[in-house]
N, CA and C of each residue as an Amber inpcrd file, in Angstrom:
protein
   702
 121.8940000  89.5550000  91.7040000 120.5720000  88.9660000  91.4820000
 120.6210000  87.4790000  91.7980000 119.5670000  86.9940000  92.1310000
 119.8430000  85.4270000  92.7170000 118.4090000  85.1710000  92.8070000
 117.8560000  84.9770000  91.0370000 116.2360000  84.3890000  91.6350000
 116.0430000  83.0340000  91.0770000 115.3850000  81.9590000  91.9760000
 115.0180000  80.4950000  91.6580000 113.6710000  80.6940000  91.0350000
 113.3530000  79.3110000  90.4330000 112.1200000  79.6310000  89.6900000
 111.2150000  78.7640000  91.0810000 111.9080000  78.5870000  91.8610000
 111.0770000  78.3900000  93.3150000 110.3500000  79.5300000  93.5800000
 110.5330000  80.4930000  93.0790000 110.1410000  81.7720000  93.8440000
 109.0110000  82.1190000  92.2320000 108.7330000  81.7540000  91.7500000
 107.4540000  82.1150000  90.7940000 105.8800000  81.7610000  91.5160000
 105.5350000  81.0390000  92.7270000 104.2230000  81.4580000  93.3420000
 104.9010000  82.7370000  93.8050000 105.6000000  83.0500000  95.1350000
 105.9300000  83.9270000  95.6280000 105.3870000  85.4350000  94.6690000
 106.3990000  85.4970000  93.2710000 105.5760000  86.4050000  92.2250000
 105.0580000  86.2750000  92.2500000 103.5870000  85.4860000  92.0840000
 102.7650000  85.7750000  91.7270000 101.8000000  86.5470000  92.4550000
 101.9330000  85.9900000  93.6510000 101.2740000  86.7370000  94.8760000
 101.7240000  87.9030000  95.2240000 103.0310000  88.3690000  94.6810000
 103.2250000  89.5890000  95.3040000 102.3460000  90.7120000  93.8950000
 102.4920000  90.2090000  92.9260000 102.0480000  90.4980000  91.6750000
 100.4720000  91.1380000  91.6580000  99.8250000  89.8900000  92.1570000
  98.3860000  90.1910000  92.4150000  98.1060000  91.2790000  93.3820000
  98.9720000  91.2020000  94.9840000  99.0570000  92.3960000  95.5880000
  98.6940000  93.7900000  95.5290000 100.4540000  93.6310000  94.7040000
 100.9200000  94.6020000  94.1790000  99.8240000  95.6460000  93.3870000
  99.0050000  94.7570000  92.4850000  97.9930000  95.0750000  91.1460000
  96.6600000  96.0450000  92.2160000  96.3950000  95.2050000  93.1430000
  95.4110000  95.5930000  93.7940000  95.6750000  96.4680000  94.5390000
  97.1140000  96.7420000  95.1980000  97.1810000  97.6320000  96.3570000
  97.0660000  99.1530000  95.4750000  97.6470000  98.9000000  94.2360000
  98.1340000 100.1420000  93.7930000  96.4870000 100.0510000  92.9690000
  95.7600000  99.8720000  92.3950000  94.9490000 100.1550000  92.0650000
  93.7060000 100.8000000  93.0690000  93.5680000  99.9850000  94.2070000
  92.5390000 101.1300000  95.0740000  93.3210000 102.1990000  95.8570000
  94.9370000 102.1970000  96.0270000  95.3510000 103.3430000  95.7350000
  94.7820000 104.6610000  94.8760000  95.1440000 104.1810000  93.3650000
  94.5960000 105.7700000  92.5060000  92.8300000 104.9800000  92.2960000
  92.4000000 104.4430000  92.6500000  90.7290000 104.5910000  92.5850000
  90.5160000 105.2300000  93.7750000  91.0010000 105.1610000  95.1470000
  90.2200000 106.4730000  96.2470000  90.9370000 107.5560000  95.3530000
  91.9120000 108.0590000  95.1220000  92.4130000 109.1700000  94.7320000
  91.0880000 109.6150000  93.7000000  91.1300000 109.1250000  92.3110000
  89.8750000 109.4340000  91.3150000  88.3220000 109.6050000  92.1820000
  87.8630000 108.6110000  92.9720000  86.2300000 108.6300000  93.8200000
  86.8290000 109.7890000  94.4190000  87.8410000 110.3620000  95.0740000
  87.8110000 111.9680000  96.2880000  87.2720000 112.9840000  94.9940000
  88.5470000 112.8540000  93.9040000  87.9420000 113.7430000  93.1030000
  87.1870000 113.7660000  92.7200000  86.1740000 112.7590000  92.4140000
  84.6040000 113.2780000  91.6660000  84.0670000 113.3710000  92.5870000
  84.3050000 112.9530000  93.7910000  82.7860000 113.4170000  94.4680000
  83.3180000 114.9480000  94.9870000  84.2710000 115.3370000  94.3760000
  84.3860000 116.7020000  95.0830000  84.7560000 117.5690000  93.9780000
  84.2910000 117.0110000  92.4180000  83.9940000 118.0200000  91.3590000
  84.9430000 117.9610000  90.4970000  85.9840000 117.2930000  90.7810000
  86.6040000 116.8380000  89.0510000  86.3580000 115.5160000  88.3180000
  85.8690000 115.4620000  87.4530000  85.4590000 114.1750000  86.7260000
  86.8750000 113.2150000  86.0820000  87.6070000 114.3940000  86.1030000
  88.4930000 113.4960000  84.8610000  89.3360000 112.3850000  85.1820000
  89.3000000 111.4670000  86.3020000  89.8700000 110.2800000  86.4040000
  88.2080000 109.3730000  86.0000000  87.4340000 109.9830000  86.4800000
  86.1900000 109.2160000  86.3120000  86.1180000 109.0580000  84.5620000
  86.0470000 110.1350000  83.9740000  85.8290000 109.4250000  82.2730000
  86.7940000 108.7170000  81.7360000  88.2310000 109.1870000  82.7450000
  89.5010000 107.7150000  82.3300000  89.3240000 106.6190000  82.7840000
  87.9530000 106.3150000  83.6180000  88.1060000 105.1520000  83.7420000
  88.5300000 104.5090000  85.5830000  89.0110000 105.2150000  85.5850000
  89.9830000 105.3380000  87.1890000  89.1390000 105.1380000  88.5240000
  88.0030000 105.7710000  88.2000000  86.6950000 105.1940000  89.5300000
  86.8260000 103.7680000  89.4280000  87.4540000 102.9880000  89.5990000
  86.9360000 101.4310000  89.1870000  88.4180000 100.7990000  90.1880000
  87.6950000  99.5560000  90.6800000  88.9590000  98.8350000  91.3480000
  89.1010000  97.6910000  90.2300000  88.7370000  98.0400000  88.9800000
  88.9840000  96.8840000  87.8760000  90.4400000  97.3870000  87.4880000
  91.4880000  96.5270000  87.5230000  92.6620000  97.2120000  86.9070000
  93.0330000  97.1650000  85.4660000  92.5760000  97.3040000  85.1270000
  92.5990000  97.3500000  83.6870000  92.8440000  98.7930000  82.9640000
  91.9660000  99.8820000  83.1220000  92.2760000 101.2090000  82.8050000
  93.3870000 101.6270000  83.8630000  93.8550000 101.3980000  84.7580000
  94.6810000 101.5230000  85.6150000  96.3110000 101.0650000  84.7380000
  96.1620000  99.7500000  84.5590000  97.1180000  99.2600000  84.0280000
  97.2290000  99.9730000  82.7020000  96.4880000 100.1560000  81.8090000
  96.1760000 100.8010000  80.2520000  96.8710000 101.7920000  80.4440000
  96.8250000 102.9250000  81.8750000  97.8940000 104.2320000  82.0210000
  98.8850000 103.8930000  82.4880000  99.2780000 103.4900000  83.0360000
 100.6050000 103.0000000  83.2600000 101.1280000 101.8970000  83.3880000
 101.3050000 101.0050000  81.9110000 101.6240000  99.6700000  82.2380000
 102.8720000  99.2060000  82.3460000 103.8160000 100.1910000  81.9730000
 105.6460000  99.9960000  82.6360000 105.3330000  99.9920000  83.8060000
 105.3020000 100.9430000  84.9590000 104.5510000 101.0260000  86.2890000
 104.1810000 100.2060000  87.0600000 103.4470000  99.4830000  86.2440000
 102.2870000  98.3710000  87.1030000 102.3280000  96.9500000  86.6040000
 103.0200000  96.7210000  85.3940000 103.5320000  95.1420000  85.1310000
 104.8930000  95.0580000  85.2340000 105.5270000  95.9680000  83.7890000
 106.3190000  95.2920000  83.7580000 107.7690000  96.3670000  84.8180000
 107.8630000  97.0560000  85.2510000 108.7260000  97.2980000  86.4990000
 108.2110000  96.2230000  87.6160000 107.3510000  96.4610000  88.4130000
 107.0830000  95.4190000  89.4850000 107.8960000  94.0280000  88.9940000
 107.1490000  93.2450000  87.7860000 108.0120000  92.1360000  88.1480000
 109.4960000  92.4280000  87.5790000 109.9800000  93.5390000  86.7430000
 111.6880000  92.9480000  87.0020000 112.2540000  93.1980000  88.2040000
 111.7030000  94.0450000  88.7700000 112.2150000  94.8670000  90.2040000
 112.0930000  93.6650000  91.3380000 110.9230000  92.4830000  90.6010000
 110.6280000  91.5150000  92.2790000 112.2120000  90.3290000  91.7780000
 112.1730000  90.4570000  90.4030000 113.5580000  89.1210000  89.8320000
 114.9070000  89.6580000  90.4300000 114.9800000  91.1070000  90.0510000
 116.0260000  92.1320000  90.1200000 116.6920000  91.8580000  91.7090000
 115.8230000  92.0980000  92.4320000 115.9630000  91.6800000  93.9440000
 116.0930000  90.7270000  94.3250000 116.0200000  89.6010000  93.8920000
 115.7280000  88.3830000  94.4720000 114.6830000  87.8340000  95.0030000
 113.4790000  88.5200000  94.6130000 112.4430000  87.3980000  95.1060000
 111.7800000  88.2740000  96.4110000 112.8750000  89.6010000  96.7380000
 112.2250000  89.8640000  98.3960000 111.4210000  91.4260000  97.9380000
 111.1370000  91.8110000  97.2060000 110.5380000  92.9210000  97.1730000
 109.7980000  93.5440000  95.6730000 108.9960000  93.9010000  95.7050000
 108.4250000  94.6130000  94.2450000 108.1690000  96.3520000  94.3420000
 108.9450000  96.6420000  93.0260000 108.2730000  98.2900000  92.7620000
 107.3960000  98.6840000  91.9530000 106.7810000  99.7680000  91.3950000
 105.9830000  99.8460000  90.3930000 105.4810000 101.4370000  90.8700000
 104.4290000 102.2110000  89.7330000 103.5380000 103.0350000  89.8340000
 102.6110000 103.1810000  89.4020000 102.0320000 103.8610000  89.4810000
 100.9710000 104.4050000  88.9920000  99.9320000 105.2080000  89.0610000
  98.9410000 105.4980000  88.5350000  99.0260000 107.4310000  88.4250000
  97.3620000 107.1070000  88.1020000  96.8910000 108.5870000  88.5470000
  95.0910000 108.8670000  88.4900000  95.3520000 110.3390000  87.5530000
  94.3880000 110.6310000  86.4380000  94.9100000 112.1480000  85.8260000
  93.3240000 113.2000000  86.8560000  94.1290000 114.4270000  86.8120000
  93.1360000 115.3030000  87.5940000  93.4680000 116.9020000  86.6660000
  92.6950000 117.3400000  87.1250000  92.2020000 118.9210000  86.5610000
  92.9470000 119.5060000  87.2480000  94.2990000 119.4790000  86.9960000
  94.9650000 121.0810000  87.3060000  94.5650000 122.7030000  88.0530000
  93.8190000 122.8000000  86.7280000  92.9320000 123.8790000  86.7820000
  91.7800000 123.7890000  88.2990000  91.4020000 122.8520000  88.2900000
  90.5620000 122.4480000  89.6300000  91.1950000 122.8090000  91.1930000
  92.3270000 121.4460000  90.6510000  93.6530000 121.8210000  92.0180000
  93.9760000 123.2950000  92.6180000  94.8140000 123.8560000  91.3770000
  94.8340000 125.1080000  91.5360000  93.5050000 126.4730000  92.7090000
  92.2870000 125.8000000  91.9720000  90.9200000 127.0980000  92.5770000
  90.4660000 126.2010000  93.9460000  90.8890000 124.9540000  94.3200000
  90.5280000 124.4630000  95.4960000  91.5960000 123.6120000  96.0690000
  92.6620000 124.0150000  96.5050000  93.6920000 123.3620000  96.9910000
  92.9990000 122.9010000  98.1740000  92.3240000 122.9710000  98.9920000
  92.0970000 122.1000000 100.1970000  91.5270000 120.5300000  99.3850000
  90.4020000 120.9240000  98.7720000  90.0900000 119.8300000  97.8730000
  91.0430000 118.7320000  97.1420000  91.8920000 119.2050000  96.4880000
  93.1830000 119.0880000  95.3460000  93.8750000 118.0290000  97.0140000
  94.2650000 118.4990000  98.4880000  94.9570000 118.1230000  99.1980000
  94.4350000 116.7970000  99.8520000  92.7510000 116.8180000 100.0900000
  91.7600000 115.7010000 100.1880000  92.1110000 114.6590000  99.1450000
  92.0470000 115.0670000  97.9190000  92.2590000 114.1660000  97.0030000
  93.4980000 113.0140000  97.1570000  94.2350000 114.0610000  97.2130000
  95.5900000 113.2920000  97.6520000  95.9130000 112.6390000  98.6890000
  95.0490000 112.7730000  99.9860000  95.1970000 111.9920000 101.1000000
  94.3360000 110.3200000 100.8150000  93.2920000 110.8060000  99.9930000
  92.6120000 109.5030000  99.3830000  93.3490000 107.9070000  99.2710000
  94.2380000 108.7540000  98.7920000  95.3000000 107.1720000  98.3110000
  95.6280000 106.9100000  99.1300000  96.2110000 107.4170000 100.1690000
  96.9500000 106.8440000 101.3270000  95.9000000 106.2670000 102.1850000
  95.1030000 106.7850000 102.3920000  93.6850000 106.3370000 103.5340000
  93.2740000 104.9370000 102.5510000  93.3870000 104.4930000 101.7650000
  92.7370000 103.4290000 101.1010000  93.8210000 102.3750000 101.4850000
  95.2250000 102.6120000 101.5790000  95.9970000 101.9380000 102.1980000
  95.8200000 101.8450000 103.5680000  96.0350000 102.2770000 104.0470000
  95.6930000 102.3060000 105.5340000  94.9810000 101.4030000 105.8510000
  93.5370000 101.6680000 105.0020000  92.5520000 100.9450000 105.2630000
  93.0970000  99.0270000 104.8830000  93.7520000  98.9870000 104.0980000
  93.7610000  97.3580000 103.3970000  94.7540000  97.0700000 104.4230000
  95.6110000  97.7460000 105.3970000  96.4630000  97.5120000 106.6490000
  95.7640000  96.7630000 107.3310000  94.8330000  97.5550000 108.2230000
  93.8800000  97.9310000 109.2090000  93.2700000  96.1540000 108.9140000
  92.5970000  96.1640000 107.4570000  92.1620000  94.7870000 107.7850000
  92.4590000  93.7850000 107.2300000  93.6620000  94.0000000 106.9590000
  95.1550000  92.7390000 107.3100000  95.2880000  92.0010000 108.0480000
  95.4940000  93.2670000 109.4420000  95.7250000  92.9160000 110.4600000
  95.0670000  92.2730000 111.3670000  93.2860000  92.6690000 110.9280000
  92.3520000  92.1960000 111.7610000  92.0270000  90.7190000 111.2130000
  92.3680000  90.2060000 110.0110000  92.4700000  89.3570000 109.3710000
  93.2490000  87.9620000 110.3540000  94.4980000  88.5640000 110.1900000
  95.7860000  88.2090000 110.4890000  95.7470000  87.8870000 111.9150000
  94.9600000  88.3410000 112.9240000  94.6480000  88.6160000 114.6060000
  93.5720000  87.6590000 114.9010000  92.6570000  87.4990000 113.6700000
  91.5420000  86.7280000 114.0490000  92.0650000  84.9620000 113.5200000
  92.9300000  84.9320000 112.7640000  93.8120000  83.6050000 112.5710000
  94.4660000  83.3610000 113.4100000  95.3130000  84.4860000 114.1190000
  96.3540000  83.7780000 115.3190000  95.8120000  83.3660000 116.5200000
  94.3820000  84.3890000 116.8660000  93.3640000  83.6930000 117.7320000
  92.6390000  82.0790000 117.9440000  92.2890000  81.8370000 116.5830000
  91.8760000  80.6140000 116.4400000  92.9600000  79.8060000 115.8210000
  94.3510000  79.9400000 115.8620000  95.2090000  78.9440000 115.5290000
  94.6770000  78.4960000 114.2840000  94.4240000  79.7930000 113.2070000
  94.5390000  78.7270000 111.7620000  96.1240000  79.7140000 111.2820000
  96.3190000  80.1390000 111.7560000  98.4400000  81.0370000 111.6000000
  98.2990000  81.1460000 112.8540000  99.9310000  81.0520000 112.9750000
 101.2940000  80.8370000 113.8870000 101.7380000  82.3630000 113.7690000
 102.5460000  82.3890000 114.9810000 103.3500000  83.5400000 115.1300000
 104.7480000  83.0990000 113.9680000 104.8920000  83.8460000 113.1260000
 106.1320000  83.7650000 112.2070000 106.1970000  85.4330000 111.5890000
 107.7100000  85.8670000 111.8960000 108.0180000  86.8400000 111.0630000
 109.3350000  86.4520000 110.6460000 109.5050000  86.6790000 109.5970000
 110.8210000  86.1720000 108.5340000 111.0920000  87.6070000 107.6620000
 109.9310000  88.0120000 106.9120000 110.5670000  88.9690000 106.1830000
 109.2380000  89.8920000 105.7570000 109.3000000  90.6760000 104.8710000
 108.3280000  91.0560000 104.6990000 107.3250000  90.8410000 103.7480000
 107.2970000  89.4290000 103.5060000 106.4820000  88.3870000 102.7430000
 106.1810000  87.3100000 103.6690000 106.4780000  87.4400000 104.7620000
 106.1410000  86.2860000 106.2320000 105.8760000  87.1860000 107.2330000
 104.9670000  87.6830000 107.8220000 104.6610000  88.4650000 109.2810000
 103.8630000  87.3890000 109.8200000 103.2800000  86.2740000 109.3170000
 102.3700000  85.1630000 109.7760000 102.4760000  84.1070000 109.2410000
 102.4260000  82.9260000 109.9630000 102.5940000  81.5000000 109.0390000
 101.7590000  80.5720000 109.7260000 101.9480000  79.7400000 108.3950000
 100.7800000  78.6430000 108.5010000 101.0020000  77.6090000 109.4070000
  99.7160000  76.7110000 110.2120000 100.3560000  75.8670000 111.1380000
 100.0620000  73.9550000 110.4590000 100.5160000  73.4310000 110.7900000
 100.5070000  72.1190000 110.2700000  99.0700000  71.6780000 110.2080000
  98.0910000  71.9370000 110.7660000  96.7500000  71.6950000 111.0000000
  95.7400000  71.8940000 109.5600000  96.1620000  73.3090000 109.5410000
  95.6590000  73.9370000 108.4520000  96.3480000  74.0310000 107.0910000
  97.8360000  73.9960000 106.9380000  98.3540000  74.0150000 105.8480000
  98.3640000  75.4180000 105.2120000  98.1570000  76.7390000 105.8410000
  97.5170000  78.0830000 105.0400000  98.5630000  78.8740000 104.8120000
  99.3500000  78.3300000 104.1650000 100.5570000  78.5690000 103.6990000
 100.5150000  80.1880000 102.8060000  99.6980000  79.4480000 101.5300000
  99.5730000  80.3650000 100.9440000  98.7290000  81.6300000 100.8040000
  97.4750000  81.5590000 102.0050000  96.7070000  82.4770000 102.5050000
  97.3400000  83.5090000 103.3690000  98.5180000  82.8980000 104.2350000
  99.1350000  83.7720000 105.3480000  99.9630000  84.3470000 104.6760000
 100.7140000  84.0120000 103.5410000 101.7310000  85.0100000 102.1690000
 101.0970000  86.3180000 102.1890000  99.5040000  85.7010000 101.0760000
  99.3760000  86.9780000 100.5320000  98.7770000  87.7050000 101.4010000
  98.4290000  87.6550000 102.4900000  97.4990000  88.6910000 103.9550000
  99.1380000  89.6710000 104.4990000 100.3950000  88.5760000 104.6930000
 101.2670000  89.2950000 104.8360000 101.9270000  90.2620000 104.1150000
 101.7520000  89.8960000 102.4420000 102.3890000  90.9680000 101.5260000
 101.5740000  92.1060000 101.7150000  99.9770000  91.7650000 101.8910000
  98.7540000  93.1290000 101.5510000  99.2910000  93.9070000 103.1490000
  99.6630000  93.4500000 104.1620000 100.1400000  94.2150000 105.3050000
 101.2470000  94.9530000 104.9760000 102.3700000  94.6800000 104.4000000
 103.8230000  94.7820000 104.5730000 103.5110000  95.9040000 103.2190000
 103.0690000  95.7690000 101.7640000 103.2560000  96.5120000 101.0220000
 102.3510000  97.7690000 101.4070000 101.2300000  97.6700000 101.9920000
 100.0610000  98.4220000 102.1200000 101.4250000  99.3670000 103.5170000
 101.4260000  99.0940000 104.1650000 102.1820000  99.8560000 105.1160000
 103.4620000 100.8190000 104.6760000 104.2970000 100.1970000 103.3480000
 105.5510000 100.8380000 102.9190000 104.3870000 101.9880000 101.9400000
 103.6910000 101.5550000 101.4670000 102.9160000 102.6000000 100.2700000
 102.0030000 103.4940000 100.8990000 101.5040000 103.6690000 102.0140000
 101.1380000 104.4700000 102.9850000 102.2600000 105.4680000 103.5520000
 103.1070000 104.9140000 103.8600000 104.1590000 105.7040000 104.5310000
 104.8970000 106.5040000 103.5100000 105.6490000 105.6650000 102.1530000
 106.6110000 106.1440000 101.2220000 105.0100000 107.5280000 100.5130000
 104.2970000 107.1610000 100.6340000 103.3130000 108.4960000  99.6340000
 102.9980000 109.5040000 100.5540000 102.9010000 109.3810000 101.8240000
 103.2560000 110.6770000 102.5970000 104.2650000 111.1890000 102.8180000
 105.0890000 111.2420000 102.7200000 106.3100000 112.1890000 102.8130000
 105.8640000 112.9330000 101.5490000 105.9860000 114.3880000 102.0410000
 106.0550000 115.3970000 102.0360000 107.1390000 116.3260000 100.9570000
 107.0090000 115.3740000  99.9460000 107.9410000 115.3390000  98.5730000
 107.1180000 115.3210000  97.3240000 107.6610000 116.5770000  96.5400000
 107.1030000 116.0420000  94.9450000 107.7880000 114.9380000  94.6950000
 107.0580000 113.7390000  93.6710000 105.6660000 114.0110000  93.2900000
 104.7990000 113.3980000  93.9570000 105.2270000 112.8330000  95.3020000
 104.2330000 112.1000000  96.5370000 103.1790000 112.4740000  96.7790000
 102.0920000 112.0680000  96.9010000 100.6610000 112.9190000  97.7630000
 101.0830000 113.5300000  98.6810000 101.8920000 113.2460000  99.7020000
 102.1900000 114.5290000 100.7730000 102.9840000 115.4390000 100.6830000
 103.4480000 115.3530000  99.1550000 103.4390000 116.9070000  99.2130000
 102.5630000 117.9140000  98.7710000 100.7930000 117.5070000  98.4640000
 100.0640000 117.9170000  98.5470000  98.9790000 117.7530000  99.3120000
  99.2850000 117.0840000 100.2950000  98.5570000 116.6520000 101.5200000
  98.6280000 118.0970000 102.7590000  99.9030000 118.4390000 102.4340000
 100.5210000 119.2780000 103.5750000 100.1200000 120.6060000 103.0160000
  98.8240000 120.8280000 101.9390000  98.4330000 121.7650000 101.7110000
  97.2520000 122.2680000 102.3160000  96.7650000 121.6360000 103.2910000
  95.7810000 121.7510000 104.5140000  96.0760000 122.2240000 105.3790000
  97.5260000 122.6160000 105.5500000  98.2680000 123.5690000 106.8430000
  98.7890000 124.7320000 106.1910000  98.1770000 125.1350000 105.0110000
  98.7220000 126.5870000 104.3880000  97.0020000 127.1700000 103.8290000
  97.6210000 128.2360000 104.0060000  96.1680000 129.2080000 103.4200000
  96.1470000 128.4580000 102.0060000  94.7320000 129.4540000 101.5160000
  95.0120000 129.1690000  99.7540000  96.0140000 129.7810000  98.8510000
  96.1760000 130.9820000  99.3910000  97.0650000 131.3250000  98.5640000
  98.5500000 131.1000000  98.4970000  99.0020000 130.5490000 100.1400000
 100.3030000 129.8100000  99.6180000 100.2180000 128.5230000  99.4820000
  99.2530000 127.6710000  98.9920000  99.4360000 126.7030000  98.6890000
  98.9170000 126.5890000  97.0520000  98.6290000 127.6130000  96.9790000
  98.9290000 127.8480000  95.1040000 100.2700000 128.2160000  94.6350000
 100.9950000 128.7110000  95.5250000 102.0630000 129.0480000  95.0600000
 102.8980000 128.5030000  95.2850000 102.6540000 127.3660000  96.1010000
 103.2970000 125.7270000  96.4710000 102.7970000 124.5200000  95.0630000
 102.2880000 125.2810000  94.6010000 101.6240000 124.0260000  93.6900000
 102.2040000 124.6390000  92.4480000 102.4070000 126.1180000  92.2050000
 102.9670000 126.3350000  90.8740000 104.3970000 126.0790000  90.9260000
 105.2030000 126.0410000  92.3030000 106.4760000 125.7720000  92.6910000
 106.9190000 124.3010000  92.1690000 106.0620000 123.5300000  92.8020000
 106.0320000 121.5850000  92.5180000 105.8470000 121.9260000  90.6320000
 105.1370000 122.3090000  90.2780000 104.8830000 122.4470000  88.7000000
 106.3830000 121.8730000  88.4130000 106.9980000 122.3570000  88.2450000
 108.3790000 122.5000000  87.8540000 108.7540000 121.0420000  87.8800000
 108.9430000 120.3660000  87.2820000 109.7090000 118.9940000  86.9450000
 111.0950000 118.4740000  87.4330000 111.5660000 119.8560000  87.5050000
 112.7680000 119.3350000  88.3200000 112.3530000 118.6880000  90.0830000
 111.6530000 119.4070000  90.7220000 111.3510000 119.4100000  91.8090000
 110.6430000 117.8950000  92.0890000 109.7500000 116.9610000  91.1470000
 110.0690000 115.7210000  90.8210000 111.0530000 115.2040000  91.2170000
 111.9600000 115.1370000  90.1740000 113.0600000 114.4510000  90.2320000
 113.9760000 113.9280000  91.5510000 113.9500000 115.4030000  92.0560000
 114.6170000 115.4340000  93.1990000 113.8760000 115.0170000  94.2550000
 112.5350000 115.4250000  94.4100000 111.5990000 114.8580000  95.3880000
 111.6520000 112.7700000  95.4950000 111.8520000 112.2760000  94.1890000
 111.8950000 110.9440000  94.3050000 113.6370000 110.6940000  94.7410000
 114.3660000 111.2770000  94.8260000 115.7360000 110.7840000  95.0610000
 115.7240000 111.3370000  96.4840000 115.3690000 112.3000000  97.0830000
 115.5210000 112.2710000  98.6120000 113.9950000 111.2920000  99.2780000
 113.0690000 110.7480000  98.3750000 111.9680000 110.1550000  99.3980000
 112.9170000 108.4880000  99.3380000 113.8340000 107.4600000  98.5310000
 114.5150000 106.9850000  98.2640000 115.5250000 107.0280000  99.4920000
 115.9050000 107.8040000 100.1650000 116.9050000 108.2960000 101.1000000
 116.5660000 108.0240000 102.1520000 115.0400000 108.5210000 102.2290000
 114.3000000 109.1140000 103.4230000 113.5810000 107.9160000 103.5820000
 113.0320000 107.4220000 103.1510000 112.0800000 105.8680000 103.3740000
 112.3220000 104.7780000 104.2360000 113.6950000 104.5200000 104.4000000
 114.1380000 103.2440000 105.3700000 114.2380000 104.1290000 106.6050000
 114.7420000 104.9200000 107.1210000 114.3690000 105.3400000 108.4300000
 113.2870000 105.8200000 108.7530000 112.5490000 106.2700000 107.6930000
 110.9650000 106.5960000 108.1670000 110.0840000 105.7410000 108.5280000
 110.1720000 104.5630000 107.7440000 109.5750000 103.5540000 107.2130000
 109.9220000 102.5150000 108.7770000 110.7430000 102.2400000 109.0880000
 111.3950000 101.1160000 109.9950000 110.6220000 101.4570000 111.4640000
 110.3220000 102.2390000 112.0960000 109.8360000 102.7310000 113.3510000
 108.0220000 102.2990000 113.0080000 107.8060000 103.2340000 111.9010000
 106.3270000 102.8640000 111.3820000 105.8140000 101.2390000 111.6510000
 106.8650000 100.5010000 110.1890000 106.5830000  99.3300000 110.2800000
 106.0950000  98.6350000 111.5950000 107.6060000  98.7620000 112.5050000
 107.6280000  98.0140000 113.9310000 106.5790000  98.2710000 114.4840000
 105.9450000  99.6450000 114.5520000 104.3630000  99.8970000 115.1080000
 103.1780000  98.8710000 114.4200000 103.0750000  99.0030000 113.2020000
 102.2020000  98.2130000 112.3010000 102.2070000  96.8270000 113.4440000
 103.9380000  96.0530000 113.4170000 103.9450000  94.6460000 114.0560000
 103.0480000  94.5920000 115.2740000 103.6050000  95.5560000 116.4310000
 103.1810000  95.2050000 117.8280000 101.5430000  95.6810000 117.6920000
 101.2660000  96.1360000 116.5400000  99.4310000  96.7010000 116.5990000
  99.1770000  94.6190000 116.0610000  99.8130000  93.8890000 115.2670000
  98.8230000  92.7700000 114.7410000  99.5440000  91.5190000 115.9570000
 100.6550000  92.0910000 117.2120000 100.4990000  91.1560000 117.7400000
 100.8810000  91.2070000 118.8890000 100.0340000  92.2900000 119.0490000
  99.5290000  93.4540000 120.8620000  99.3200000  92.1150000 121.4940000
  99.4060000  92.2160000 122.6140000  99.2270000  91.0670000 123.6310000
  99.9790000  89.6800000 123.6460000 100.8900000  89.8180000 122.3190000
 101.3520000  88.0560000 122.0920000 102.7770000  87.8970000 122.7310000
C-alpha cells in the first residue's frame, strides 16, 4: 500500500464517480423493471438517480469498500457494489423480460461512456484538453490555457470506470447481468432452468472468482477500442 494524502482530491473524484456510475447502473436496472411489470425496486426506492436508497442497500458496497479498496491500492483504482431487489417470481414467468432487465445496467453505462467521450472529443477539438493518457484516471489533460485539470480527471474516471463496469457485468457469470443477459439466446424453458441452476449460491461464488480471472484480458482489447473511438483521427 503506498497512499499520500496528495491523493485525497483524486478520492474524492473517483468517489463521486464511483457513487454515480453505480447508481444509474441499478436505477436503469429498477426503471427496465417497472416499466416491464415488477415494481419492487420502485417501492425500494431504486427508480431514482438520488443515491441515497441505493447507498441505504448497500452501504459496505458503495462507501465503505470503494474507498478502502481506492487507499488499499494506492490511489489507482476503486471497487464497490451494489444491488437493485426484483421479483423472482416475475424473472422466473418472463425470462426474456428478467434478461432486458439485466441488460439495463450495462446500457446505462455504455451510455455515460458514449458521452464521455463526446465530452472529451469536443475539448480536444477546441483545445480546452490535451492529448494525455497516463492511467486510468488520465485519458485527457488539461492545457496551460485553461487549467481543467480537475474537469479532465473526473470525465476520465466516468470513461475508464464506466467502460470496466460495462464490460466486467457482461460476462456471462453468476452473479453478473450477463449471466442473465444470455437468456435471450435460450427458449423459456431453458432459461428457467438456467435461472433455477444460478439459484444456487455456490454458483455465485465461483462466478465472481473466474469473472476476477477473466476481466484483464477481456477488459484490455475493449478498453484500447474505447481509446482509438475518443481519439479516432488524432
Amino acid at each position: 500500500m503506498d497512499f499520500s494524502p496528495d491523493l485525497l482530491p483524486l478520492l474524492a473524484a473517483w468517489f463521486v464517480v464511483f457513487v454515480f456510475s453505480t447508481t444509474l447502473h441499478e436505477a436503469g436496472h429498477a426503471l427496465a423493471a417497472y416499466r416491464m411489470g415488477d415494481p419492487t425496486a420502485y417501492h425500494g426506492g431504486q427508480v431514482s438517480l438520488n443515491p441515497v436508497p441505493h447507498i441505504a442497500r448497500a452501504p459496505f458496497g458503495m462507501v465503505l469498500v470503494p474507498i478502502l479498496s481506492f487507499v488499499l491500492l494506492g490511489g489507482n483504482w476503486m471497487v464497490g457494489w451494489a444491488s437493485a431487489p426484483y421479483d423472482a417470481a416475475w424473472a422466473s414467468r418472463y425470462p426474456r423480460k428478467a434478461a432486458l432487465m439485466a441488460l439495463a445496467g450495462p446500457a446505462a453505462n455504455l451510455v455515460v461512456v458514449l458521452l464521455a467521450i463526446l465530452a472529451m472529443r469536443i475539448g480536444l477539438a477546441t483545445g480546452f484538453f490535451a492529448p494525455k493518457i497516463e492511467s486510468f484516471s488520465i485519458v485527457v489533460g488539461s492545457t496551460a490555457a485553461t487549467g481543467s485539470t480537475g474537469l479532465a480527471t473526473v470525465l476520465s474516471i466516468l470513461f475508464s470506470l464506466n467502460v470496466v463496469l460495462l464490460v466486467f457485468n457482461l460476462l456471462p457469470l453468476p452473479p453478473l447481468d450477463g449471466s442473465a443477459v444470455i437468456q435471450l439466446a435460450m427458449s423459456e424453458s431453458l432459461a428457467r432452468r438456467w435461472q433455477e441452476l444460478l439459484a444456487n449460491p455456490m454458483w455465485a461464488f465461483v462466478g465472481i472468482v473466474l469473472a476476477w480471472r477473466l476481466i484483464d484480458p477481456v477488459l484490455r482489447p475493449v478498453y484500447g477500442l474505447a481509446l482509438q473511438l475518443l481519439y479516432a483521427g488524432a
